[in-house]
C-alpha positions as CSV (number, residue, x, y, z in Angstrom):
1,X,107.3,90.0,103.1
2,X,104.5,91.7,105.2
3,X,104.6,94.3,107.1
4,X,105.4,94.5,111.2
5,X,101.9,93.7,111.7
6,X,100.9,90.5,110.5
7,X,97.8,91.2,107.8
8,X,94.6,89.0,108.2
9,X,93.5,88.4,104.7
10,X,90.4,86.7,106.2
11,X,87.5,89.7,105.2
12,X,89.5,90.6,102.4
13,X,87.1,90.3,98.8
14,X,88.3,92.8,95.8
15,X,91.9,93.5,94.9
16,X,92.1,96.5,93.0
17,X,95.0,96.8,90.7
18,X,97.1,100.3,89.9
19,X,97.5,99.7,86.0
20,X,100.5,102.0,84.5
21,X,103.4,100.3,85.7
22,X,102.0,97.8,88.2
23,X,100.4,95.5,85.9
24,X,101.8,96.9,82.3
25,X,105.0,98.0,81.2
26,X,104.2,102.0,80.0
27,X,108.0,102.5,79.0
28,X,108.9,99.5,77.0
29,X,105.4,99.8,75.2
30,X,105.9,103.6,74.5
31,X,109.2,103.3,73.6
32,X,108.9,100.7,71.4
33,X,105.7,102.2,69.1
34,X,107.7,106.0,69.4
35,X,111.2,104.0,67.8
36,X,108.6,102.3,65.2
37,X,107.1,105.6,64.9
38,X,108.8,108.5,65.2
39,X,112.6,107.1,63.3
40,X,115.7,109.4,64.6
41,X,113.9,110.4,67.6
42,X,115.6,109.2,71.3
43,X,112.3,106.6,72.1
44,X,113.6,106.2,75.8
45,X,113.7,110.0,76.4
46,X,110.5,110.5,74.5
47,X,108.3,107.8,76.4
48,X,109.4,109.3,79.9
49,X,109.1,112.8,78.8
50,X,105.5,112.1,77.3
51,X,104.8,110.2,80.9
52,X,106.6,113.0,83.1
53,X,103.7,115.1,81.3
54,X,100.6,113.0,83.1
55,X,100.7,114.3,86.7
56,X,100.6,117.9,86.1
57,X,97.8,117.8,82.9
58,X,95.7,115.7,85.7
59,X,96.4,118.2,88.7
60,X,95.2,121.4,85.9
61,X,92.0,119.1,85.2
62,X,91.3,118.7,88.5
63,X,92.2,122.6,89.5
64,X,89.2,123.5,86.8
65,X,87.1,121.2,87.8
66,X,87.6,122.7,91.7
67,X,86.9,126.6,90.2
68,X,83.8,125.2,88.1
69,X,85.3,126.2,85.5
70,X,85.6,122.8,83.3
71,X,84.7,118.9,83.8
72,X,86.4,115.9,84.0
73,X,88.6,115.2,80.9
74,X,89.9,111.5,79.5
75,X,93.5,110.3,80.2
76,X,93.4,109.6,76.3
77,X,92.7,113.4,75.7
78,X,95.3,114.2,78.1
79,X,97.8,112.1,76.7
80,X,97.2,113.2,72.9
81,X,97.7,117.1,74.5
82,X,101.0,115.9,76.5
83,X,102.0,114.4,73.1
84,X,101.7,117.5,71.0
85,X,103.9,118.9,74.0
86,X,106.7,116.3,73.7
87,X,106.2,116.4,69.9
88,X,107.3,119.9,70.2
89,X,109.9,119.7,72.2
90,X,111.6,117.0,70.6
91,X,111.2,119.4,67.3
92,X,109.2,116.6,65.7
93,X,107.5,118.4,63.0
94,X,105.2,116.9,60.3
95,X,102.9,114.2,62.1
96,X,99.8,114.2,60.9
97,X,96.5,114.1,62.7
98,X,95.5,110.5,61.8
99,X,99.2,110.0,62.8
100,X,99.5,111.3,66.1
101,X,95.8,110.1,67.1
102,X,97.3,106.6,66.2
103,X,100.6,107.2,68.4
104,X,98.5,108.0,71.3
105,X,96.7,104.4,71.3
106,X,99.9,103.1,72.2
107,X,98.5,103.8,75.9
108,X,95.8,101.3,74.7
109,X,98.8,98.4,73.6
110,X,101.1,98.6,76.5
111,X,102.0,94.8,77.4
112,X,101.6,93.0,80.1
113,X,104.4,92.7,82.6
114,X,105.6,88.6,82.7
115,X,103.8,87.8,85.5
116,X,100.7,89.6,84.9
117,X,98.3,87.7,83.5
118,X,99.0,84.1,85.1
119,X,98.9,86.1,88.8
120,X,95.8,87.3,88.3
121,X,94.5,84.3,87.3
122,X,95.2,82.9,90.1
123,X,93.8,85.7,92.2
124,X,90.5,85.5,90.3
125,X,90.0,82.1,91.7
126,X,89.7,83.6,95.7
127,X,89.3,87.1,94.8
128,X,87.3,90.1,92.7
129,X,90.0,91.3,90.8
130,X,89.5,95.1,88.8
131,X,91.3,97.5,87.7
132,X,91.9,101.1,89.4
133,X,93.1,103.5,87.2
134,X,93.6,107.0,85.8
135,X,93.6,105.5,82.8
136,X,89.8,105.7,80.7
137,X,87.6,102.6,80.2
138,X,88.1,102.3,76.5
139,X,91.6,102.4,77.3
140,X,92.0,99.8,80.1
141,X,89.5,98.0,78.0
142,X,91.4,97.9,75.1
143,X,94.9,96.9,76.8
144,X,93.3,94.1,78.7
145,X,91.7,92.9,75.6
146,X,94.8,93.1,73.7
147,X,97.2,92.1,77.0
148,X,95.0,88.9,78.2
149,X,94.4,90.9,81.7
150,X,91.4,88.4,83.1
151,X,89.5,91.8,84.9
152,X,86.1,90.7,86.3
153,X,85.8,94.7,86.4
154,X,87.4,97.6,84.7
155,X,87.1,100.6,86.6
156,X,88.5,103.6,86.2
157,X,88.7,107.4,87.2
158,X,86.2,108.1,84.6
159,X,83.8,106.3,86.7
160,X,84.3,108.5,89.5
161,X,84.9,111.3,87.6
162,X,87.9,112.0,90.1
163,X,91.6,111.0,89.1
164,X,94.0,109.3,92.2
165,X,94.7,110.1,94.8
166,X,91.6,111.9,95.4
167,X,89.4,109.9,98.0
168,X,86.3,109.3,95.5
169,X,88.2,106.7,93.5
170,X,89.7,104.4,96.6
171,X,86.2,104.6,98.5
172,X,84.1,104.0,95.2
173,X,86.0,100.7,94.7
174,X,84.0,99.4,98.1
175,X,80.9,101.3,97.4
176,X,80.6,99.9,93.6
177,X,80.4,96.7,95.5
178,X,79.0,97.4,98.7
179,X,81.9,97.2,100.7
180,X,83.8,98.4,103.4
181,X,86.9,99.8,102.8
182,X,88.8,97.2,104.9
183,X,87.5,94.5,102.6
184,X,89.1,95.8,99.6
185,X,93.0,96.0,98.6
186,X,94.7,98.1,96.1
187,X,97.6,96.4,94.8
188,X,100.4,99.0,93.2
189,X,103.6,99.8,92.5
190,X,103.7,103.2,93.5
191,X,103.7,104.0,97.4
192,X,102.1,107.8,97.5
193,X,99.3,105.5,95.7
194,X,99.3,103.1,98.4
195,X,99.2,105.7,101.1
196,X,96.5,107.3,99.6
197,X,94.3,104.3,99.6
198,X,95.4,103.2,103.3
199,X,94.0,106.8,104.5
200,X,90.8,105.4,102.7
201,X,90.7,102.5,104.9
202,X,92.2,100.4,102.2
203,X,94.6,97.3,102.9
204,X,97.9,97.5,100.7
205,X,100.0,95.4,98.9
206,X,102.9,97.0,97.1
207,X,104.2,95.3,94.3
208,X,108.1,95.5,92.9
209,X,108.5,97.3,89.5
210,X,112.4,98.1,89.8
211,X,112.3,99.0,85.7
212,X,109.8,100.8,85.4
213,X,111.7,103.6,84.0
214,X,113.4,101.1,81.8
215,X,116.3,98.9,82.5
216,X,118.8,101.9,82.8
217,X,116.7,103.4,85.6
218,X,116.4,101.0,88.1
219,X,113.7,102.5,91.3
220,X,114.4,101.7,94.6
221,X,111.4,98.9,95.3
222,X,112.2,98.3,98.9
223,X,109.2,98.5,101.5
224,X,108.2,100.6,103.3
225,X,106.1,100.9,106.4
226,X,102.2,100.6,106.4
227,X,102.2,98.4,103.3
228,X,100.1,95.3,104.3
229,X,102.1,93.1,102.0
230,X,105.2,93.1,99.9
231,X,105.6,91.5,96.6
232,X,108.3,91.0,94.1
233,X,105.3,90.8,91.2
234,X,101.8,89.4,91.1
235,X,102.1,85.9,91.1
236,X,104.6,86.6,94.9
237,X,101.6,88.2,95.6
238,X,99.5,85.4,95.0
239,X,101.6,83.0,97.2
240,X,101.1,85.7,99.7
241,X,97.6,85.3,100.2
242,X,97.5,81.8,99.3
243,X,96.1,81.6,95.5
């Protein structure tokens, strides 16, 4: 499904993929390690309270960063500092360093959603195809190691030193590859992602995730205006541009 007007793919080069819920599924994989993990504890609850903690450790970063008072920090040290959080919270006592360090590279072993790999693939054949994440690049290196995700590129906010949505990470995508804007599509399943990246001069393709909460918290995945294209997963999204 595109959007009211129809999108020319015909400059188009790199597709840059969102990675936490767009390509991998962050609450099935957390859920699963923390019920391995963590025996007695509500794994469901837990994996979306540790998630709920992302946005607000990245804005406080950021916020330091802005009153020179700190610089850029990893999403894996963020996500081991929301974890002692949730651990807390969840009166989870007991869990040793070596433990929780080992619970927090579940970020690094989230799997692939069905289609992920095989719609990729066929977007590498017409298309650059890298990553765009918060996420670091041991981290995205790790999953799409792990995963099977055929990146030509891994890039990341740790390139840019600037987490999403701020403009340095959508506009360094076309200038790590000499690029304008226009030529260049982030692919996501997020829309304050996607709008982000169209006031960039990005194109947009938005791709359905309805369970990305899990199976019990459906989203609401229809489209929305300004999205170039609409996509039920990655390999629609292929068909859409003709891979």
């Amino acid at each position: 499904m595109a959007a009211s007007t129809p999108f020319d793919p015909s400059s188009l080069q790199v597709i840059a993929f969102d990675i936490f819920g767009t390509v991998v599924d962050w609450h099935g994989g957390i859920a699963a390690e923390v019920a391995q993990r963590l025996p007695g504890v509500d794994a469901d609850a837990f994996a979306l309270a540790w998630r709920a903690g992302y946005q607000p450790a990245m804005r406080r970063v950021m916020e330091r960063m802005g009153a020179g008072e700190g610089g850029f920090t990893l999403l894996d040290e963020l996500h081991l500092g929301i974890l002692d959080e949730v651990l807390r919270d969840f009166g989870v006592a007991g869990v040793s360093g070596d433990a929780r360090r080992e619970l927090n590279r579940a970020w690094h072993r989230l799997p692939a959603w069905p289609d992920a790999v095989q719609g990729l693939t066929r977007l590498k054949r017409r298309y650059t195809i890298c990553t765009l994440s918060n996420g670091n690049l041991g981290l995205l290196t790790d999953m799409a190691k792990r995963a099977g995700l055929p990146w030509d590129c891994v890039l990341s906010a740790e390139v840019f030193k600037a987490y999403k949505p701020d403009p340095r990470t959508y506009l360094g995508v076309a200038a790590v590859f000499d690029l304008a804007p226009s030529q260049v599509m982030l692919a996501a399943a997020h829309h304050d992602d996607l709008a982000a990246a169209r006031v960039c001069g990005l194109a947009t393709a938005y791709i359905e995730r309805a369970h990305e909460f899990g199976a019990r918290r459906p989203k609401d995945v229809s489209p929305q205006p300004g999205n170039d294209l609409h996509a039920r997963d990655i390999g629609a999204l292929a068909d859409l541009l003709g891979c």
